[in-house]
N, C-alpha and C positions, 0 to 999 in steps of 0.2 A: 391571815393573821401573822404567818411567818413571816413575811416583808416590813409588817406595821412596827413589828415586837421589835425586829434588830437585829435581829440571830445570825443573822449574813456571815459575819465574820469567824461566829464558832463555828456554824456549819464550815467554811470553807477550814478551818483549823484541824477539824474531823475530818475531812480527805485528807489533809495534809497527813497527819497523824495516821491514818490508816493505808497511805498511799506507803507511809515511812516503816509500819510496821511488818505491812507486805514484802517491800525492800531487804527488811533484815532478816525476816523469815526464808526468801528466798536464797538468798546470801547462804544464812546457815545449812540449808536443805542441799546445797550446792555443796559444801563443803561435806555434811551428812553421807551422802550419796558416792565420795571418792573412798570412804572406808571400806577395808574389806572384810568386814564384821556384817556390812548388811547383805553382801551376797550368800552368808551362808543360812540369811533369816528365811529367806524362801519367800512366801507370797509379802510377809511382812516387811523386807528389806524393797519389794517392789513400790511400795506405797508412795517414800518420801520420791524417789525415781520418777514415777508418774505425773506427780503433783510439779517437780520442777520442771519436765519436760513441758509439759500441759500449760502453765504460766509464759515457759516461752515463746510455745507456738502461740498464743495469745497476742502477748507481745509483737511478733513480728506478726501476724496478721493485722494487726492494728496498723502498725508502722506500713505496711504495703495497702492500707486502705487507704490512710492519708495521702500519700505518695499519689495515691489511683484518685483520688480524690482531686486535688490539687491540679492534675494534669489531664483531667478528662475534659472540663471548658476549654483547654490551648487545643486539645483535637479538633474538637467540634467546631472550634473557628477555625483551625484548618482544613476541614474534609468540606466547610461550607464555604471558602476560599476558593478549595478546587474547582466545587460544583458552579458557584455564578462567575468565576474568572478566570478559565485555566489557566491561562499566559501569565497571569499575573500574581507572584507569590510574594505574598505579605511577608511570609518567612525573611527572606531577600531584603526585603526594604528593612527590617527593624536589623539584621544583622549586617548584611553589608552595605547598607545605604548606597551604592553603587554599583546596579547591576548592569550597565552595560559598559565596565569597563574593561574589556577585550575590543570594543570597536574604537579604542580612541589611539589616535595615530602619534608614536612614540618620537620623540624632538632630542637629535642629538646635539649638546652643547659643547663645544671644545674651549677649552680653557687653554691658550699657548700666547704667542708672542704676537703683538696688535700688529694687522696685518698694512701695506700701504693703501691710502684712499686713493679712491682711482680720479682720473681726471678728471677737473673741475671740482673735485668734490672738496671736502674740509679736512686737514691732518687728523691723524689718529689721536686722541687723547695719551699723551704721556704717563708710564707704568706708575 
């Protein structure tokens, strides 16, 4: 019935809203927690401490599961890479599209004064 009604858009307005008020709350708690009025509250000054500590290791566990998320299929086609092709690393080809160039034989060109053509053959082209 939720999908039929339409609600979609408040519901998504309510995370928003509540995404926003967690934001400010944090915020303040942050700024809360630099007084030094709450270190002399004792258990009481540890509370708002906790609670922002606690939000952030959140946070960054979240942010290091996406991270781990995102990047755990590019292993898995790598270690399965290794396993049916050793010699041959995908890596390679999508970065340096050109993996065997150290076998290819370096061509020096000198750029100076047209040299004379030798016998029989046709003048040098004019500079």
């Amino acid at each position: 019935q939720f999908t039929q009604t339409g609600w979609w858009t408040a519901f998504i307005a309510g995370l928003v809203l509540k995404w926003a008020i967690l934001g400010l709350l944090l915020h303040l708690g942050e700024g809360v927690i630099r007084f030094r009025v709450f270190d002399r509250c004792g258990l009481l000054g540890l509370v708002p401490d906790l609670w922002v500590r606690a939000h952030r290791m959140a946070r960054d566990i979240l942010t290091s599961a996406l991270i781990l998320g995102a990047l755990i299929p590019l292993v898995l086609i790598n270690a399965l890479n290794d396993c049916l092709a050793p010699g041959l690393s995908f890596h390679h080809w999508l970065i340096y599209r050109n993996p065997n160039i150290d076998s290819k034989k370096e061509v020096i060109v000198s750029i100076g004064a047209p040299q004379p053509a030798a016998e029989g053959g046709s003048p040098p082209p004019p500079p």
